[in-house]
N, C-alpha and C positions, 0 to 999 in steps of 0.2 A: 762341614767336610771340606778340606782342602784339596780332594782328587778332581781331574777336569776332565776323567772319563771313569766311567762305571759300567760292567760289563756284570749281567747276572745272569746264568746259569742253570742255578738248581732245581732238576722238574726229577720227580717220581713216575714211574709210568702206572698208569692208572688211577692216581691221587694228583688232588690237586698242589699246585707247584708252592712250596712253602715261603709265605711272605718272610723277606727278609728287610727292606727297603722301607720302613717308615716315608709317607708324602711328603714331612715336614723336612725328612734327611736330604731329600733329593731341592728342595726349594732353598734349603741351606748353601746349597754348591755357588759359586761363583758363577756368575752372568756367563753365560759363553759353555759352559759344562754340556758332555752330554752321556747320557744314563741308557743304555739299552739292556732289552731286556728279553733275554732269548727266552725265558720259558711263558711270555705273554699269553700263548694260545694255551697252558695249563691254568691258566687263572692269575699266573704273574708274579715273580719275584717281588717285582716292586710295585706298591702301592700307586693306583691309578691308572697303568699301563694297562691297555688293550690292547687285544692283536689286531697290527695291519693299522697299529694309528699313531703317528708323529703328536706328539702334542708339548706344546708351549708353558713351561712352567713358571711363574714368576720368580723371580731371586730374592730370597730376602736381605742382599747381602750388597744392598745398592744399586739398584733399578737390575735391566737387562734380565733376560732369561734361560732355562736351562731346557733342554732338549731332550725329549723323554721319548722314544722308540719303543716301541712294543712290536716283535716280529710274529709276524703271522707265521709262518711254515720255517722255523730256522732251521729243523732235519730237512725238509726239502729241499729249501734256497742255498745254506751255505756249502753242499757239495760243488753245485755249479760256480761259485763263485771260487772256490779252493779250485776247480779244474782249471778255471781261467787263470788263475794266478799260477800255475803250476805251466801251462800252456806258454803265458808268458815267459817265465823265466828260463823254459829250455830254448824257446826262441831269440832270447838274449845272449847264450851259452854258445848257442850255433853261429849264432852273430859273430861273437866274440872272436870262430874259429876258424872260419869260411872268408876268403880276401876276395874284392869284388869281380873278381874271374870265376869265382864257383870255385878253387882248387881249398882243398884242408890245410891250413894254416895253422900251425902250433905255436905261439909265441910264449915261450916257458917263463919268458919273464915275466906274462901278465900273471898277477898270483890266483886268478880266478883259475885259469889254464894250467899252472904249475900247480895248484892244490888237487886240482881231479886226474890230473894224471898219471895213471900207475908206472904205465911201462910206454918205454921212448923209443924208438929204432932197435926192440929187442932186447934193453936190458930194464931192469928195474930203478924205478929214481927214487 
């Protein structure tokens, strides 16, 4: 497998999560890869992952290893990490807006600032 990250997905509620991941596909990847596997705590996408455990795969593809995750709570865990990122990014926005006086600063030229901005002193842009 040429990909140098793998992201799996697929869980049923109530059945368990449909292997998709052959062990031998993931030991295929290039030294340095890494393979998670969000439906772990259903029984797991990929072949060998448990939830809540990092583990070390050999490569068969000239020494080095591939990184295999299995998340324990990904409905639990990745809201909080999406609020943080979101949390981020508006603190970046206000950054962007705000000059070190505290006054609201518009710089239409910056295209972050010119792309979210509707309306300007009243008219439409």
């Amino acid at each position: 497998m040429d990909a140098d990250v793998l992201i799996t997905t697929a869980s049923v509620p109530g059945r368990p999560a449909p292997r998709l991941v052959a062990a031998a596909t993931v030991a295929a990847m290039r030294p340095g890869s890494v393979v998670v596997d969000l439906a772990a705590s259903a029984g797991g996408n990929v072949e060998g992952s448990l939830p809540g455990v990092e583990a070390r795969i050999p490569s068969t593809r000239g020494g080095g290893e591939v990184t295999l995750l299995g998340l324990a709570a990904a409905a639990a865990d990745l809201p909080v990490d999406a609020s943080g990122l979101f949390a981020r990014n508006v603190a970046q926005v206000l950054r962007a807006m705000v000059a070190e006086d505290g006054t609201l600063t518009l710089n239409l030229n910056d295209e972050l600032i010119h792309g979210m901005c509707y309306t300007h002193e009243g008219r439409s842009r």
